[in-house]
C-alpha positions as CSV (number, residue, x, y, z in Angstrom):
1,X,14.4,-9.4,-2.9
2,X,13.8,-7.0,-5.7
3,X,11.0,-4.7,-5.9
4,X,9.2,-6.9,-9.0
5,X,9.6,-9.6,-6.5
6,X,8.5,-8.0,-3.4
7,X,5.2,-6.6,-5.6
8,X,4.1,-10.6,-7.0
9,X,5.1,-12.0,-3.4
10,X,3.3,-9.7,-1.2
11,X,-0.3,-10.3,0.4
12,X,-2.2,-9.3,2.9
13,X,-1.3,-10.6,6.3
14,X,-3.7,-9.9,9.5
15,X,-2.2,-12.3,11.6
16,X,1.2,-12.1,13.3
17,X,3.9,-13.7,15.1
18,X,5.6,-12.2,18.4
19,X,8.7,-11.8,16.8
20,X,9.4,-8.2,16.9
21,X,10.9,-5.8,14.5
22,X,14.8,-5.4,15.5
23,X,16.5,-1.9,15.8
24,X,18.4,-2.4,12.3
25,X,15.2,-3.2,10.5
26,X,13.2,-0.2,12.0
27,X,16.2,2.1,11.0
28,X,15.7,0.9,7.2
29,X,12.1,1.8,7.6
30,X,12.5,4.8,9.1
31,X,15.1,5.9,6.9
32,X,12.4,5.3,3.9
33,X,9.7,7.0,5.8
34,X,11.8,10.5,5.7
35,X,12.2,10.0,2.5
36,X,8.6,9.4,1.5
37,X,7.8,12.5,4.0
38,X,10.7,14.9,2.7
39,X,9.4,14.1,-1.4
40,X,5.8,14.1,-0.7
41,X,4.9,15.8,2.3
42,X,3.0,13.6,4.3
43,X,3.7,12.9,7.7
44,X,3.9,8.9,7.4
45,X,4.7,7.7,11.4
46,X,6.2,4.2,12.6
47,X,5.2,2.4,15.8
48,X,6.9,-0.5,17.0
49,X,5.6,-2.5,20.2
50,X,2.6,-0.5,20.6
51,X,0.0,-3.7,21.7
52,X,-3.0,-1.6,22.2
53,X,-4.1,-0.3,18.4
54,X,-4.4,-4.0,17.1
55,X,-5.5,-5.5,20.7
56,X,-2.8,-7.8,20.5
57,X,-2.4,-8.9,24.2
58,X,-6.3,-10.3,23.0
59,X,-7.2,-13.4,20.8
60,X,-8.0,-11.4,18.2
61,X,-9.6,-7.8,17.6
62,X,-11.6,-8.0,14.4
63,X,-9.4,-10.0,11.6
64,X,-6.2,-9.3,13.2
65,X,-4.2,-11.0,15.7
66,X,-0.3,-10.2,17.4
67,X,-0.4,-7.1,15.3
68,X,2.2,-4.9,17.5
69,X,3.8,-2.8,14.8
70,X,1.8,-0.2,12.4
71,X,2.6,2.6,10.2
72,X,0.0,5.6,10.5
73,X,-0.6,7.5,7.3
74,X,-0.9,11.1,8.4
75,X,-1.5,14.3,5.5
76,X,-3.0,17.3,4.7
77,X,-6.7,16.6,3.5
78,X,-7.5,16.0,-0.3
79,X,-4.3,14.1,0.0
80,X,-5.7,10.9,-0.9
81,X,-3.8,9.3,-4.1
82,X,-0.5,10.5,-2.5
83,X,-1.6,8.2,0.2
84,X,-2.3,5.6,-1.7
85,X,1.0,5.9,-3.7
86,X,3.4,6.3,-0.7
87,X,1.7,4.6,1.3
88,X,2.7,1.2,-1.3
89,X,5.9,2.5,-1.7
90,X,6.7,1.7,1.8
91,X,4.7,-1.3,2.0
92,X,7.2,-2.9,-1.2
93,X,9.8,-1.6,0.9
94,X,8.9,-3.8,4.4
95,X,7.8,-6.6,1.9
96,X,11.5,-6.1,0.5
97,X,12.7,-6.3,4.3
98,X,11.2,-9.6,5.2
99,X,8.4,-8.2,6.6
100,X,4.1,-8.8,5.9
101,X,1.5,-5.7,5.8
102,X,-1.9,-5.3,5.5
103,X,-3.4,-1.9,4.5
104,X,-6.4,-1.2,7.9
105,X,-9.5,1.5,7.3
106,X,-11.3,0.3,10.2
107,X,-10.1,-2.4,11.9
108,X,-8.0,-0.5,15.0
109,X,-8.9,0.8,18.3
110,X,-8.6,4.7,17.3
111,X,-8.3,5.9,20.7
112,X,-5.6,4.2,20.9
113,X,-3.3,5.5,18.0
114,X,-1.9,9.0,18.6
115,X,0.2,9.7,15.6
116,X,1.2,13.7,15.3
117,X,-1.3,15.3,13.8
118,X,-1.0,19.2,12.5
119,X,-3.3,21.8,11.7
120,X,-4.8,20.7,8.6
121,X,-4.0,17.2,8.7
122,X,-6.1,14.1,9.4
123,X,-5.1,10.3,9.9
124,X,-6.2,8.6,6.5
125,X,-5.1,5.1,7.3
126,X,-2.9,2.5,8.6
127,X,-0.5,-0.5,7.7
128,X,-0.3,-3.7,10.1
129,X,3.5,-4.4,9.8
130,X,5.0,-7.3,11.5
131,X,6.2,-10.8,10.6
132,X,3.4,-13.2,9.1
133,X,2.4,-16.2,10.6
134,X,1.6,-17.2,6.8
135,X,2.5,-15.4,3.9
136,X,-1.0,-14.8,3.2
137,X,-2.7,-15.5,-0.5
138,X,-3.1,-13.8,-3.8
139,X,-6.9,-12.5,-4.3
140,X,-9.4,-12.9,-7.3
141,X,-7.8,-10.5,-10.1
142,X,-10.4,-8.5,-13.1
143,X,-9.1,-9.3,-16.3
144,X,-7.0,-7.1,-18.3
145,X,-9.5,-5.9,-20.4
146,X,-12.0,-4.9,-17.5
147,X,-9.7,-1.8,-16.1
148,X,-7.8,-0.7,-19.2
149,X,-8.0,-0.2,-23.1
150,X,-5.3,-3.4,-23.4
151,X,-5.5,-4.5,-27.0
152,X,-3.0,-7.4,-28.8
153,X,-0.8,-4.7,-29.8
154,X,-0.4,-3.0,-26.8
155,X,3.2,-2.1,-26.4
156,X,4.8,-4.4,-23.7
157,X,5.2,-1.6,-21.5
158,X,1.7,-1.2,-21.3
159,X,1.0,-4.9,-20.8
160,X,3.3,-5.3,-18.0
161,X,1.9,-2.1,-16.3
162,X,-1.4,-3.3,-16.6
163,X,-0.6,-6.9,-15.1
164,X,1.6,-5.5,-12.4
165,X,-1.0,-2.8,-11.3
166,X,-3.7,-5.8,-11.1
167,X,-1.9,-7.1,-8.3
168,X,-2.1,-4.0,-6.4
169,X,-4.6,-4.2,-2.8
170,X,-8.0,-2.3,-3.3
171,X,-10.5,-1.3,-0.6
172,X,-12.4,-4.9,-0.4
173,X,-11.0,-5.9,-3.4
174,X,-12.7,-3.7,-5.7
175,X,-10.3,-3.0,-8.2
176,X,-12.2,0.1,-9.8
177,X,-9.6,1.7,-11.6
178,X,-8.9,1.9,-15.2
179,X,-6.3,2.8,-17.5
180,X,-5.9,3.9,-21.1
181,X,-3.2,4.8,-23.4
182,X,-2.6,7.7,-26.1
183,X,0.9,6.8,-27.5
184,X,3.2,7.0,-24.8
185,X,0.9,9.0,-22.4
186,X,-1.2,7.0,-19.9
187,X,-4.3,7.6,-18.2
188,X,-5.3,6.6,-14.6
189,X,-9.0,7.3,-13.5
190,X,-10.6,6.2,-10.3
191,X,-13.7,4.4,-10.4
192,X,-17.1,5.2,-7.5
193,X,-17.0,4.0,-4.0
194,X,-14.8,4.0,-0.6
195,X,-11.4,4.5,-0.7
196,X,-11.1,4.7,-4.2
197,X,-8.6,7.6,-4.5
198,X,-6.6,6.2,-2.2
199,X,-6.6,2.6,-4.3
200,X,-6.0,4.7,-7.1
201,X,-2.6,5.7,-6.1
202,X,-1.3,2.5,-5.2
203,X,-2.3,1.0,-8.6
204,X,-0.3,3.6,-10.1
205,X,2.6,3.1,-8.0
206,X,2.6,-0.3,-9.3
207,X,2.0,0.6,-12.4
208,X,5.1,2.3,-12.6
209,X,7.1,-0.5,-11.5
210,X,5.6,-3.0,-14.3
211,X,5.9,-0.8,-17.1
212,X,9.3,1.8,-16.3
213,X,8.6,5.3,-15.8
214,X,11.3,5.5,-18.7
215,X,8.5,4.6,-21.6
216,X,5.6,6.8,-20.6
217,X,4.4,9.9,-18.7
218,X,0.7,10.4,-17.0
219,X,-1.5,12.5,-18.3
């Protein structure tokens, strides 16, 4: 699967199957995790088999069922769009793996995650990880026009930026980002309300992947 792939085919998935994530896979991840950590310096964490966080032994604990697996995104504070940003890198990544995701604020027991945690540092969010009972479904998308200065003779870099960073996940599906364009240098502003910064980075990251970092530099 390739990344354009992975970012149209992946949705939000809260409920999970038993089957758990084999050693080879959870190398692969981790092997992406020290890269994300090494370029960016957050502490992003894997656990595997760890029932407790997503009350999986139990029907359900709020949406989420069988969850097992989770990423917890740990960073200094004011950390937020990096977050966001490498925080959907790694998601694409596990979507490229086979696996489903679903970006948690809330939803977790939070005495029962202990990521590592250094001075300075808080726990911003999670990822459910796992494999999907479904593949879950594409949400309600803004147009074009109602998060960026897209005209009819918008170069297609810009168009396919736009459209791919519409199907990026936002807190409650907010999308309250926007975008506009001088030439070849874009603009990325986050819009008022929770998580916002955080949603801002993972538009961008997807962003990036629509229209090639090759044709345009933020500003």
């Amino acid at each position: 699967m390739t990344i354009s792939e992975a970012l149209e085919q992946r949705h939000s998935v809260r409920q999970f199957t038993e089957k758990s994530i084999d050693a080879g896979t959870a190398a692969k991840l981790n092997a992406e995790i020290e890269a994300v950590n090494k370029e960016s310096g957050l502490r992003v964490q894997l656990f595997c088999n760890e029932p407790e966080a997503f009350g999986a032994n139990k029907p359900s604990y709020g949406q989420f069922s069988g969850c097992r697996n989770y990423l917890a995104l740990v960073g200094k504070k004011g950390r937020e769009e990096e977050i966001g940003y490498y925080g959907q890198r790694l998601v694409l990544f596990a979507q490229q793996l086979g696996l489903n995701t679903c970006w948690v604020a809330l939803t977790y027991k939070k005495g029962k995650v202990h990521p590592q945690i250094g001075g300075g540092e808080k726990l911003y969010l999670m990822i459910a990880l796992g494999y999907g009972k479904t593949q879950g479904s594409s949400h309600k998308l803004k147009e074009a026009g109602a998060v960026s200065d897209l005209a009819a003779d918008s170069p297609d870099w810009y168009k396919n930026g736009i459209k791919t960073a519409l199907l990026a996940p936002t807190a409650m599906n907010q999308q309250k980002f926007n975008f506009s364009r001088d030439g070849n240098k874009v603009s990325a502003r986050a819009g008022m309300g929770f998580y916002t910064k955080i949603d801002l980075g993972i538009v961008k990251y997807n962003f990036e992947i629509g229209a090639g970092k090759d044709h345009f530099m933020w500003t």
